[in-house]
mmCIF file of the N, C-alpha and C atoms, coordinates in Angstrom:
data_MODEL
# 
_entry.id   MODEL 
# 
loop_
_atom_site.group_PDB 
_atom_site.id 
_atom_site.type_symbol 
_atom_site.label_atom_id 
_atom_site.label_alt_id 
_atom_site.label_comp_id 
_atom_site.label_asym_id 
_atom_site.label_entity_id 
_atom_site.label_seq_id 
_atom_site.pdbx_PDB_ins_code 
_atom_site.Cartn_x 
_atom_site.Cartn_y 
_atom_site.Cartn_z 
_atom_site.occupancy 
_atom_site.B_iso_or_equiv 
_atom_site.pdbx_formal_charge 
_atom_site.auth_seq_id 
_atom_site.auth_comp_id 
_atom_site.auth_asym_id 
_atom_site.auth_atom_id 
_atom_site.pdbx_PDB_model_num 
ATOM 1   N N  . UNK A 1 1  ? 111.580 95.199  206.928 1.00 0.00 ? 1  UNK A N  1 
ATOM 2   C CA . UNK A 1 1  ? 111.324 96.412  206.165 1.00 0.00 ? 1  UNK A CA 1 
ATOM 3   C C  . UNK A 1 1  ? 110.539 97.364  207.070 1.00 0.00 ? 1  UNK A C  1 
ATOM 4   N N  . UNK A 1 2  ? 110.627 98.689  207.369 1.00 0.00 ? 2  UNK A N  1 
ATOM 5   C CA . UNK A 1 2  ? 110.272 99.739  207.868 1.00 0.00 ? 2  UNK A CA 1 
ATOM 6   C C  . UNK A 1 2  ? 109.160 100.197 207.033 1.00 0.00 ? 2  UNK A C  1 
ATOM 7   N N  . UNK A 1 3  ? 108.275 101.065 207.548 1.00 0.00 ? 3  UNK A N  1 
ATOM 8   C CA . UNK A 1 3  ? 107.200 101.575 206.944 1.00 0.00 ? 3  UNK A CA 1 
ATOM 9   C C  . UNK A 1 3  ? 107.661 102.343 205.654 1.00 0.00 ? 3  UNK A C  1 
ATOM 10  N N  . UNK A 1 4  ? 108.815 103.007 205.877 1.00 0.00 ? 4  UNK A N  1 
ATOM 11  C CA . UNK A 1 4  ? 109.321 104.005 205.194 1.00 0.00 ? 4  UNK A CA 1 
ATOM 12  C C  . UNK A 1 4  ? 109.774 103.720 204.077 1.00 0.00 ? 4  UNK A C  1 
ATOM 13  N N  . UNK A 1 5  ? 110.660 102.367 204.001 1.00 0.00 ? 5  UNK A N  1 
ATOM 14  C CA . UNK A 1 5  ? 110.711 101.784 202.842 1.00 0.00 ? 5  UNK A CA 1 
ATOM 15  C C  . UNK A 1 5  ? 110.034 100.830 201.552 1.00 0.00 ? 5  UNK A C  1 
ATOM 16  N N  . UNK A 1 6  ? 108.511 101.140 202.830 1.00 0.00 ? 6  UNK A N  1 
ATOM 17  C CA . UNK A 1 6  ? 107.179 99.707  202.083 1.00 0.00 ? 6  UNK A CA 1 
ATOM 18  C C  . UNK A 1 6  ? 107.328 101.181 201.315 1.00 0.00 ? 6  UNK A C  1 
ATOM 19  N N  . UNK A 1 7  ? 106.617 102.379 201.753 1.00 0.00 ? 7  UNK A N  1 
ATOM 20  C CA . UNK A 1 7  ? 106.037 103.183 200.888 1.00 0.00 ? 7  UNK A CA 1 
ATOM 21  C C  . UNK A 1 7  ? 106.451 103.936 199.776 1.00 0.00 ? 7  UNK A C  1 
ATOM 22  N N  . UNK A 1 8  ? 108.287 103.856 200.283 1.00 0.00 ? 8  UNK A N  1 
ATOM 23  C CA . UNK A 1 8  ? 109.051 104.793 199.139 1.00 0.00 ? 8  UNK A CA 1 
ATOM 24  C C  . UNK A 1 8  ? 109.618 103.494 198.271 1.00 0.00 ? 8  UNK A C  1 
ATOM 25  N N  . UNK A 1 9  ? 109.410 102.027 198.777 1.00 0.00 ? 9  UNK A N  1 
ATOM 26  C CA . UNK A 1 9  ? 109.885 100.930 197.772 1.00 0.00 ? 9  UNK A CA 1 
ATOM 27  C C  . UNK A 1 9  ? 111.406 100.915 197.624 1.00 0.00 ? 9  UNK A C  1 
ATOM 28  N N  . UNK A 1 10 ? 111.839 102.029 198.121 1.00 0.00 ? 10 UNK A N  1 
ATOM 29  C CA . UNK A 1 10 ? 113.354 101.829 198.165 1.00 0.00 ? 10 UNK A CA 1 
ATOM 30  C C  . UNK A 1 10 ? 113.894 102.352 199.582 1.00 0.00 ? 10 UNK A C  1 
ATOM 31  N N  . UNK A 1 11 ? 115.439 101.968 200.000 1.00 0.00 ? 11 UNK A N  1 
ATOM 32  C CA . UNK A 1 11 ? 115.835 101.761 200.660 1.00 0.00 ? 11 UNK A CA 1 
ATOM 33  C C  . UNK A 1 11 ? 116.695 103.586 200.950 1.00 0.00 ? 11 UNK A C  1 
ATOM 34  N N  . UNK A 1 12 ? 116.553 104.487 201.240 1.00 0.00 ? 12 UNK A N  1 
ATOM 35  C CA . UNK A 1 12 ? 117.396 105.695 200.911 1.00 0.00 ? 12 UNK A CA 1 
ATOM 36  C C  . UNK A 1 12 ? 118.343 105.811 202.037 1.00 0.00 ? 12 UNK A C  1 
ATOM 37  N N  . UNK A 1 13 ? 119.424 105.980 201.535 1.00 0.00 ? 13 UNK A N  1 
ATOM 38  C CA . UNK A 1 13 ? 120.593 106.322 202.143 1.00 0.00 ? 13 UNK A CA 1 
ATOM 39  C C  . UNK A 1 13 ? 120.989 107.072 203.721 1.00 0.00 ? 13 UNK A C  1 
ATOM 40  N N  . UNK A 1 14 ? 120.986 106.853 204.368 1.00 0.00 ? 14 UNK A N  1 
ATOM 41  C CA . UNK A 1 14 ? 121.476 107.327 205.793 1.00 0.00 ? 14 UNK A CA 1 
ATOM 42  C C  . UNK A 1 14 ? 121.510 108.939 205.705 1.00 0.00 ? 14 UNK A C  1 
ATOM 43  N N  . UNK A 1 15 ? 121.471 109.915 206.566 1.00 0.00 ? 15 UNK A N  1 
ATOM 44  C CA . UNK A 1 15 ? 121.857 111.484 206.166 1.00 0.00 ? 15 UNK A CA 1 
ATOM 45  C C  . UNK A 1 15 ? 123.637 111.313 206.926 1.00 0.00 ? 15 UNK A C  1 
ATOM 46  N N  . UNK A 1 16 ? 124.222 111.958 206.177 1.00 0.00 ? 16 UNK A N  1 
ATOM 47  C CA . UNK A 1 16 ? 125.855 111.690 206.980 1.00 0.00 ? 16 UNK A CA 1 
ATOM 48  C C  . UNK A 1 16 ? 125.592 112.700 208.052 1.00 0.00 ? 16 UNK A C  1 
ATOM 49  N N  . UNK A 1 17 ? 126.594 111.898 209.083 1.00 0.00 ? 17 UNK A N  1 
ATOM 50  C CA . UNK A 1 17 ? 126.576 112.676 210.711 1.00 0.00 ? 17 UNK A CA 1 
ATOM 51  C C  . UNK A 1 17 ? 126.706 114.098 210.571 1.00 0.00 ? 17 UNK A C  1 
ATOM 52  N N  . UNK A 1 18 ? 127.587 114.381 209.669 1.00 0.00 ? 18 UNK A N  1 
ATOM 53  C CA . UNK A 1 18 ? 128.165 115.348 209.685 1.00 0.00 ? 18 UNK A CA 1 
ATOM 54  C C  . UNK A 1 18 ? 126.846 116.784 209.692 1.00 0.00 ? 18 UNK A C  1 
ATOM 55  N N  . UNK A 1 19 ? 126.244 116.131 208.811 1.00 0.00 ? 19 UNK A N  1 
ATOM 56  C CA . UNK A 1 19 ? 125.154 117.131 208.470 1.00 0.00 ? 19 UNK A CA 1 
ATOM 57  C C  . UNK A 1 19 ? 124.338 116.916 209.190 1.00 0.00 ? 19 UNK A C  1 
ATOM 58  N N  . UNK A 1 20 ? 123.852 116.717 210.584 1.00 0.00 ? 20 UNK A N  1 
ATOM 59  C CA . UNK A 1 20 ? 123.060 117.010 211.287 1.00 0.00 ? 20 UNK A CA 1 
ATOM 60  C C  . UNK A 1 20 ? 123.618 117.587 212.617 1.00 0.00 ? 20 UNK A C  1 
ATOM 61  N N  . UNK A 1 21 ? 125.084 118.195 212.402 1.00 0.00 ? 21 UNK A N  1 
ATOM 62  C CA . UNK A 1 21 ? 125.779 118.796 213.781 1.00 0.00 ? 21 UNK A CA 1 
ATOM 63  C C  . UNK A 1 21 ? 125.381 120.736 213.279 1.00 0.00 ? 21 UNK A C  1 
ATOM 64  N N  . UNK A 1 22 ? 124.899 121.194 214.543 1.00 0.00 ? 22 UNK A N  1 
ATOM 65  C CA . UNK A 1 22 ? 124.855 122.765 214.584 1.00 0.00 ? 22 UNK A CA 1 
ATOM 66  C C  . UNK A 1 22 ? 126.762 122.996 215.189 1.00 0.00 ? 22 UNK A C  1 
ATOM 67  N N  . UNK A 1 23 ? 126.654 124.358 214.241 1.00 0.00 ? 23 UNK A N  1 
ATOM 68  C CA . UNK A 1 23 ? 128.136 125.152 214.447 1.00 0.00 ? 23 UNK A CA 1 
ATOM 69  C C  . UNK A 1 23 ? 127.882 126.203 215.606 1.00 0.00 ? 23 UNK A C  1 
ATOM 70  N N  . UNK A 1 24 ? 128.826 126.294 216.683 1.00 0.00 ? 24 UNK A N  1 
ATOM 71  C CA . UNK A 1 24 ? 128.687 126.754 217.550 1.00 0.00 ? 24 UNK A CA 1 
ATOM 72  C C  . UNK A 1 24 ? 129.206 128.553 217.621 1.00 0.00 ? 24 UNK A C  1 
ATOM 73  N N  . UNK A 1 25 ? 128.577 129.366 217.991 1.00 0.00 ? 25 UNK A N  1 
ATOM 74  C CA . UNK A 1 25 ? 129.197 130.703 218.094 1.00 0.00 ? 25 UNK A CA 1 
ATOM 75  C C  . UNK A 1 25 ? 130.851 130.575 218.546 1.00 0.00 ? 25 UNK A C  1 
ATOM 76  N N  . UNK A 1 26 ? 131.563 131.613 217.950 1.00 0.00 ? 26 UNK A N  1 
ATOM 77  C CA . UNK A 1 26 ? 132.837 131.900 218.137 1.00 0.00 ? 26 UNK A CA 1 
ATOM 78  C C  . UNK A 1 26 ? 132.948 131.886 219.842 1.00 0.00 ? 26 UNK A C  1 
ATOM 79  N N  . UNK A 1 27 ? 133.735 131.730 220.806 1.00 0.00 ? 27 UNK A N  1 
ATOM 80  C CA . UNK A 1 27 ? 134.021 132.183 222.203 1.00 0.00 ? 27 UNK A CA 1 
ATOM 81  C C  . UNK A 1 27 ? 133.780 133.779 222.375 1.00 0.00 ? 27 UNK A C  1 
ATOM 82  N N  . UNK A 1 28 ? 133.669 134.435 223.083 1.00 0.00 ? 28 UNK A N  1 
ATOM 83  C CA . UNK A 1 28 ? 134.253 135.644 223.672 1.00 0.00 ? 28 UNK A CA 1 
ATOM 84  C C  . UNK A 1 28 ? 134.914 135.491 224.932 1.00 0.00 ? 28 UNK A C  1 
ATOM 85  N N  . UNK A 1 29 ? 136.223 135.945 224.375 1.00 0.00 ? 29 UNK A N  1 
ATOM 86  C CA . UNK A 1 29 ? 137.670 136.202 225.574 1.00 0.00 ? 29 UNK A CA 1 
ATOM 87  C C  . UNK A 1 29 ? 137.210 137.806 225.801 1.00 0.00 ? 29 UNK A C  1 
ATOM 88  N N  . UNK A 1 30 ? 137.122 138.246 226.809 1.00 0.00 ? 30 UNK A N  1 
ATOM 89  C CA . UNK A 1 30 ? 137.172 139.839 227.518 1.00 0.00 ? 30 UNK A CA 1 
ATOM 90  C C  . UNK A 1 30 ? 138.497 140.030 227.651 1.00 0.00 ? 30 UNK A C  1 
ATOM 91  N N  . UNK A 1 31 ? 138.771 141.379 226.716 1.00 0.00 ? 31 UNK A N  1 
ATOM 92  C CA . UNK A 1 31 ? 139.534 141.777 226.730 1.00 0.00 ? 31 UNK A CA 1 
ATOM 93  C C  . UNK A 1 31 ? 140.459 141.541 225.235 1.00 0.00 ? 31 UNK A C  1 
ATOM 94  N N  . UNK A 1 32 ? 139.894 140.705 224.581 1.00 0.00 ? 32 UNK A N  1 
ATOM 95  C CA . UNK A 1 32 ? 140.414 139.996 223.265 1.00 0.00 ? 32 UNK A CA 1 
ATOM 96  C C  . UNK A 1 32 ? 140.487 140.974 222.206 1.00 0.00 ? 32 UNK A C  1 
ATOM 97  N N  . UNK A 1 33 ? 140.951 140.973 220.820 1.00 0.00 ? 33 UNK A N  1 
ATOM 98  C CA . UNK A 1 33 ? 140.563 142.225 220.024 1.00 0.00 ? 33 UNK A CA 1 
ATOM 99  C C  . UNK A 1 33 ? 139.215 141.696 219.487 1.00 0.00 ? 33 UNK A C  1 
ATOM 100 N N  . UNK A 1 34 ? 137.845 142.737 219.495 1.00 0.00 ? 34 UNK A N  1 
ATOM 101 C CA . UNK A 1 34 ? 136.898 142.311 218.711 1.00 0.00 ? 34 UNK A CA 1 
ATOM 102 C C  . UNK A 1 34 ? 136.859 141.861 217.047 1.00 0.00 ? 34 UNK A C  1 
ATOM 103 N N  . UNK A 1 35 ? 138.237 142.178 216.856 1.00 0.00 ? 35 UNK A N  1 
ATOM 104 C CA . UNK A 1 35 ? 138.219 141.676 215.312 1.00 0.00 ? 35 UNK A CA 1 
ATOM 105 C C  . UNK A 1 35 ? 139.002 140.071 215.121 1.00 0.00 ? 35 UNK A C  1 
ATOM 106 N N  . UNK A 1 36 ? 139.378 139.611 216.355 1.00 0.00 ? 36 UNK A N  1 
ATOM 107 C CA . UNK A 1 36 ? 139.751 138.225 216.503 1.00 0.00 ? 36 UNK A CA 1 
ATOM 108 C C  . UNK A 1 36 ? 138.478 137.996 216.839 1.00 0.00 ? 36 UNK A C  1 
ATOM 109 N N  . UNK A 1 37 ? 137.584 138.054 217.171 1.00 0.00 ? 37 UNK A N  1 
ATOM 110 C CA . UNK A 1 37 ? 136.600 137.295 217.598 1.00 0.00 ? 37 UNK A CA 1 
ATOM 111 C C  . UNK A 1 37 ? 135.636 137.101 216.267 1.00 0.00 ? 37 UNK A C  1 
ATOM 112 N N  . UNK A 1 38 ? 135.844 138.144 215.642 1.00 0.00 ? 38 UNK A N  1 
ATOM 113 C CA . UNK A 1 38 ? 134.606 138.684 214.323 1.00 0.00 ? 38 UNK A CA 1 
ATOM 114 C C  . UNK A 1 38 ? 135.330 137.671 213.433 1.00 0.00 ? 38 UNK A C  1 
ATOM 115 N N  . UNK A 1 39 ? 136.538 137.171 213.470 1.00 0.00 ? 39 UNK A N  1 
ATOM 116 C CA . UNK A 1 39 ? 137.213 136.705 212.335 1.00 0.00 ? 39 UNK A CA 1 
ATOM 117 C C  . UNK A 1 39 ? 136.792 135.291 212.815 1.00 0.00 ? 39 UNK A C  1 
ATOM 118 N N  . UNK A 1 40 ? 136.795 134.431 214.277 1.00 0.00 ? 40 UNK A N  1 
ATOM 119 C CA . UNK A 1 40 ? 136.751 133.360 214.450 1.00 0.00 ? 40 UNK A CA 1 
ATOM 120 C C  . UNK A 1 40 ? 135.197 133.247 213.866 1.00 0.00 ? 40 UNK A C  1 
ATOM 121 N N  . UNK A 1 41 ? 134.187 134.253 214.287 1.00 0.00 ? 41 UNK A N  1 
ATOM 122 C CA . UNK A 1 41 ? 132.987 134.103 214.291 1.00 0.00 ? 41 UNK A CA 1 
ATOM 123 C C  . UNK A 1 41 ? 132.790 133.654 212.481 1.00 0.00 ? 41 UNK A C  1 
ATOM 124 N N  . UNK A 1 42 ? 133.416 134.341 211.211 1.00 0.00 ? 42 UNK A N  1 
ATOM 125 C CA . UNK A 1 42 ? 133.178 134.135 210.021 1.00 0.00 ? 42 UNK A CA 1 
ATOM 126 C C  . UNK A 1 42 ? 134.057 133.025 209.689 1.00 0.00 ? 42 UNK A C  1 
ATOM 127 N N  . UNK A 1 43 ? 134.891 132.575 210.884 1.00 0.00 ? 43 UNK A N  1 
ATOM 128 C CA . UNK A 1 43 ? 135.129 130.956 209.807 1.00 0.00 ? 43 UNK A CA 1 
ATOM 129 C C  . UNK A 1 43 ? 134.118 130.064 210.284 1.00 0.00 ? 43 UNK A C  1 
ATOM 130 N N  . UNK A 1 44 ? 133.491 130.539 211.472 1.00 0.00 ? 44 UNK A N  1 
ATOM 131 C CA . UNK A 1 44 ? 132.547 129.360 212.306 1.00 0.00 ? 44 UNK A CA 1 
ATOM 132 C C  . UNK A 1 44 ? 131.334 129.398 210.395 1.00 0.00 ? 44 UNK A C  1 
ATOM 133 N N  . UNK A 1 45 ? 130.845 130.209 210.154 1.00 0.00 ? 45 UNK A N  1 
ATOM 134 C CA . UNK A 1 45 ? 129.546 130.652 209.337 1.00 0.00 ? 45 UNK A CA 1 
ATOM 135 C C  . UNK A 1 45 ? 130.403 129.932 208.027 1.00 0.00 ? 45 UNK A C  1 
ATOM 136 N N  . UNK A 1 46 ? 131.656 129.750 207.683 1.00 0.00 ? 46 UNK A N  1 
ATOM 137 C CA . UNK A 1 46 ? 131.674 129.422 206.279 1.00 0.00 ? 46 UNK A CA 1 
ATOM 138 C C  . UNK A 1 46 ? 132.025 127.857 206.506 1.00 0.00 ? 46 UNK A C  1 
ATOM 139 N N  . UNK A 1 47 ? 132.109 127.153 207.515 1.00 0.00 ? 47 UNK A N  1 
ATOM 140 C CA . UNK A 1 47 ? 131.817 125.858 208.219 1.00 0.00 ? 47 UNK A CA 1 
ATOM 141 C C  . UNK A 1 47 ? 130.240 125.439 207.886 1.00 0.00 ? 47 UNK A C  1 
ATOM 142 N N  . UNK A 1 48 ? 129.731 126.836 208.506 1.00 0.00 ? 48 UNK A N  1 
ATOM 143 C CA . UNK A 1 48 ? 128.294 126.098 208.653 1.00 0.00 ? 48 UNK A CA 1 
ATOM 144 C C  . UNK A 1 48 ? 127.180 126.040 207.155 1.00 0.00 ? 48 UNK A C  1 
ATOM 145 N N  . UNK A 1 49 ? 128.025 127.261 206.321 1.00 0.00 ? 49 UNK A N  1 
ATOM 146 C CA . UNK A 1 49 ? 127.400 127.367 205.079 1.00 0.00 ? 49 UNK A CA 1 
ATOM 147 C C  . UNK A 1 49 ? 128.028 126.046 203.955 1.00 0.00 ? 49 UNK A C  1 
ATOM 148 N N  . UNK A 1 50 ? 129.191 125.782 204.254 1.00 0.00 ? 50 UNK A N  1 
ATOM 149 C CA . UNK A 1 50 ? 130.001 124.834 203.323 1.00 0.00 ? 50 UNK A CA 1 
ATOM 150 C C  . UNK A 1 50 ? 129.238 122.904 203.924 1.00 0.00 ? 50 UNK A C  1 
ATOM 151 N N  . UNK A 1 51 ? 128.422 122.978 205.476 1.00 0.00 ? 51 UNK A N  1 
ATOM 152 C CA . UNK A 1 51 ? 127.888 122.303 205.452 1.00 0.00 ? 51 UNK A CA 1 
ATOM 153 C C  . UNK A 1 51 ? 126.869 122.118 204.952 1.00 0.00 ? 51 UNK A C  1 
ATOM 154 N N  . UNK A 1 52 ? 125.810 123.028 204.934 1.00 0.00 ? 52 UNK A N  1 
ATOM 155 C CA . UNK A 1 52 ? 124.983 123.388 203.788 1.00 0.00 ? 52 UNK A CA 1 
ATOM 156 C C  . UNK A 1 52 ? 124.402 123.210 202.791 1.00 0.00 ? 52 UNK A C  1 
ATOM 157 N N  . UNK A 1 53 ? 125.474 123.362 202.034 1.00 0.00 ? 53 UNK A N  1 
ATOM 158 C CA . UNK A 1 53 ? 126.226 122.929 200.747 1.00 0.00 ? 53 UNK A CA 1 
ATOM 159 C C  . UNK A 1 53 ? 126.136 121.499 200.890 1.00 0.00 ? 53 UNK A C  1 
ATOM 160 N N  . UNK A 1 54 ? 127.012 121.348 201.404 1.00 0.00 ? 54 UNK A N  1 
ATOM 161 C CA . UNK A 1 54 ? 126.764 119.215 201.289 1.00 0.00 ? 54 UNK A CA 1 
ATOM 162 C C  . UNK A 1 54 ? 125.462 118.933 201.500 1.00 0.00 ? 54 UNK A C  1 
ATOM 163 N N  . UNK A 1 55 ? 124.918 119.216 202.536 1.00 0.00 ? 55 UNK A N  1 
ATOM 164 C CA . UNK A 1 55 ? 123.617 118.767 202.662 1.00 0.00 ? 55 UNK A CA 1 
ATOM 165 C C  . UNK A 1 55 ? 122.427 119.269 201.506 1.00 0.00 ? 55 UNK A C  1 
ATOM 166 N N  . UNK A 1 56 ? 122.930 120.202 200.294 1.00 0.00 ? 56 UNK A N  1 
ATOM 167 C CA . UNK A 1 56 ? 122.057 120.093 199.565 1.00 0.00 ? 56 UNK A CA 1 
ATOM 168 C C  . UNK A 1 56 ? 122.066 119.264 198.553 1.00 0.00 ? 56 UNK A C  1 
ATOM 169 N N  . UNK A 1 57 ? 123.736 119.187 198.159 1.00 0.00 ? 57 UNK A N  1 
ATOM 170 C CA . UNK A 1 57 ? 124.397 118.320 197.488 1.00 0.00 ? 57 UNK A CA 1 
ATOM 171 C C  . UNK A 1 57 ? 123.613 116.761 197.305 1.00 0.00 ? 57 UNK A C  1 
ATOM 172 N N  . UNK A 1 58 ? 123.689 116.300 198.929 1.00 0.00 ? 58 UNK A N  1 
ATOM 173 C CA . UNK A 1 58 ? 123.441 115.001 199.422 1.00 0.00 ? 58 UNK A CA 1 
ATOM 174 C C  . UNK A 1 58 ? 121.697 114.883 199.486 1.00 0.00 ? 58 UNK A C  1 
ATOM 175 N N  . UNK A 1 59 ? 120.848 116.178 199.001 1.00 0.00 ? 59 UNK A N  1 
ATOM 176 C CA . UNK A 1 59 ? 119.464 116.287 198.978 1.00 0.00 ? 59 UNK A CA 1 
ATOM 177 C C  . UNK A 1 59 ? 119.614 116.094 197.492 1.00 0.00 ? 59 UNK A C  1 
ATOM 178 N N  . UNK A 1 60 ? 119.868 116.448 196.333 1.00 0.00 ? 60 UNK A N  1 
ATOM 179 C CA . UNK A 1 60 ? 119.662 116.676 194.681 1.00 0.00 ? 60 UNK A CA 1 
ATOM 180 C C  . UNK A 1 60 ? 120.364 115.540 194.680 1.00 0.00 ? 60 UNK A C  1 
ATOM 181 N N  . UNK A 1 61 ? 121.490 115.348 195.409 1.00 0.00 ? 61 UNK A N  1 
ATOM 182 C CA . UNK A 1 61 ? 121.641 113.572 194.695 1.00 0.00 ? 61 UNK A CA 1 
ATOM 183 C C  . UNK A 1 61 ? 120.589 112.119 194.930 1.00 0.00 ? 61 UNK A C  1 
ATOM 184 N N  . UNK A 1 62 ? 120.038 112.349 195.892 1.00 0.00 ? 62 UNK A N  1 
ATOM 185 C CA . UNK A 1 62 ? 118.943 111.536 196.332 1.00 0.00 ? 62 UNK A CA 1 
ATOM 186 C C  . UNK A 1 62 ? 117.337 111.572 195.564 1.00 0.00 ? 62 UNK A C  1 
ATOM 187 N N  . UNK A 1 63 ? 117.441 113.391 195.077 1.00 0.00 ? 63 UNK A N  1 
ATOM 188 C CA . UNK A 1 63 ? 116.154 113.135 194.193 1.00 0.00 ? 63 UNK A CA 1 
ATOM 189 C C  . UNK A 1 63 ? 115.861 112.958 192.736 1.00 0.00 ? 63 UNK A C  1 
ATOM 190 N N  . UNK A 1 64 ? 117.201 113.109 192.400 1.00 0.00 ? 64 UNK A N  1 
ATOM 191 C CA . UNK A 1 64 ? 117.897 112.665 191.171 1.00 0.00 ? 64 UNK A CA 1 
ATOM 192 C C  . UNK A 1 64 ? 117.582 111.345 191.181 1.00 0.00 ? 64 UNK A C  1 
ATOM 193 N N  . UNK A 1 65 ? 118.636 110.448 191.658 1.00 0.00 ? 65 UNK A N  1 
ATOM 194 C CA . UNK A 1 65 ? 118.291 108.612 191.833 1.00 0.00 ? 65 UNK A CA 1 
ATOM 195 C C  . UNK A 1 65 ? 116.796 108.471 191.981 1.00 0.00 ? 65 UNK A C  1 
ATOM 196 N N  . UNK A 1 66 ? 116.179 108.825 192.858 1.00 0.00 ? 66 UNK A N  1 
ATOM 197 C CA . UNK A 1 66 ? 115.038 107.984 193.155 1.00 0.00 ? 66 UNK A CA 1 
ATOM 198 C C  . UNK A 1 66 ? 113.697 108.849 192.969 1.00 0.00 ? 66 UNK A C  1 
ATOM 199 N N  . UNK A 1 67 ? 113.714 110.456 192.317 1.00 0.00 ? 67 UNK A N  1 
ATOM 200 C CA . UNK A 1 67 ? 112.167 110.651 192.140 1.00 0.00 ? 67 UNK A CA 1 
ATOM 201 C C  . UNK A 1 67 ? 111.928 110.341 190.794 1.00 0.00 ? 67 UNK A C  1 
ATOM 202 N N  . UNK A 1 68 ? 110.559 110.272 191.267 1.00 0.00 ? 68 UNK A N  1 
ATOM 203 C CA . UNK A 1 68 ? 109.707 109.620 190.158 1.00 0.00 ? 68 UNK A CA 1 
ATOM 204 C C  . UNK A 1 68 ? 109.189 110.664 188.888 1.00 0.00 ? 68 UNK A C  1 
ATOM 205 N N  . UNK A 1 69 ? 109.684 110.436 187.454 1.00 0.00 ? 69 UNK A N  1 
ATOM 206 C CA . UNK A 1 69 ? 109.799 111.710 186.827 1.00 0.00 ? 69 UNK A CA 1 
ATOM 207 C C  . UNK A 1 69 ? 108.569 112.485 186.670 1.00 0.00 ? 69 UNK A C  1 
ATOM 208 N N  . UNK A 1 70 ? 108.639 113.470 186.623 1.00 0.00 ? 70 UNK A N  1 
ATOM 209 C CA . UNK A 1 70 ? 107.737 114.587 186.810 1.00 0.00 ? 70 UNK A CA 1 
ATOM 210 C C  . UNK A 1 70 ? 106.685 114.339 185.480 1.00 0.00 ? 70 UNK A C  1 
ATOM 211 N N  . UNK A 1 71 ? 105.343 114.584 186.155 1.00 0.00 ? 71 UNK A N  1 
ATOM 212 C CA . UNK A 1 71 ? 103.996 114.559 184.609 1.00 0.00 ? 71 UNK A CA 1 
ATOM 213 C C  . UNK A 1 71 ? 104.004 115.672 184.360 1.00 0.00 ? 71 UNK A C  1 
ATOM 214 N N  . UNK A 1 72 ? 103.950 115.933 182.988 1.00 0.00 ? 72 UNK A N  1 
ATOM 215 C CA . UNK A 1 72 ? 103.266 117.092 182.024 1.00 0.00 ? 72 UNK A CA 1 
ATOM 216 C C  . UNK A 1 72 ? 101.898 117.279 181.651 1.00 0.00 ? 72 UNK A C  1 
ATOM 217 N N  . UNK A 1 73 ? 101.568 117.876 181.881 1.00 0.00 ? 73 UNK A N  1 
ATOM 218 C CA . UNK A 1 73 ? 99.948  117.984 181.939 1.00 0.00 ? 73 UNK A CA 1 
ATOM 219 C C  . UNK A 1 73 ? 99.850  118.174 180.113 1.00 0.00 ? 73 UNK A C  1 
# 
């Protein structure tokens, strides 16, 4: 057992690979049309936002299962 799991008592799930890769800027070709490049550049951003997304996904599903419910004063 790891420290991490004496203290949280449970065992939490791996983060998937996926969500710890950075999305890389579009290329620039010289000479290319700047609106091929602007277009590669906004699928790179809805890659990196749709990863995002999972990774918040894969955050609210984890504190769902395992936090400890909230006190009311």
């Amino acid at each position: 057992m790891v420290k991490g799991q004496a203290v949280a008592g449970v065992a939490l799930p791996s983060l998937p690979d996926d969500l710890r890769r950075q999305e890389a800027h579009a290329p620039v070709v010289e000479g290319e049309p700047v609106i091929a490049i602007l277009a590669r550049e906004r699928q790179a951003l809805d890659r990196a936002n749709a990863r995002q997304g999972r990774t918040v996904q894969f955050y609210d599903d984890i504190t769902t299962r395992y936090a400890l419910p909230k006190r009311t004063n």
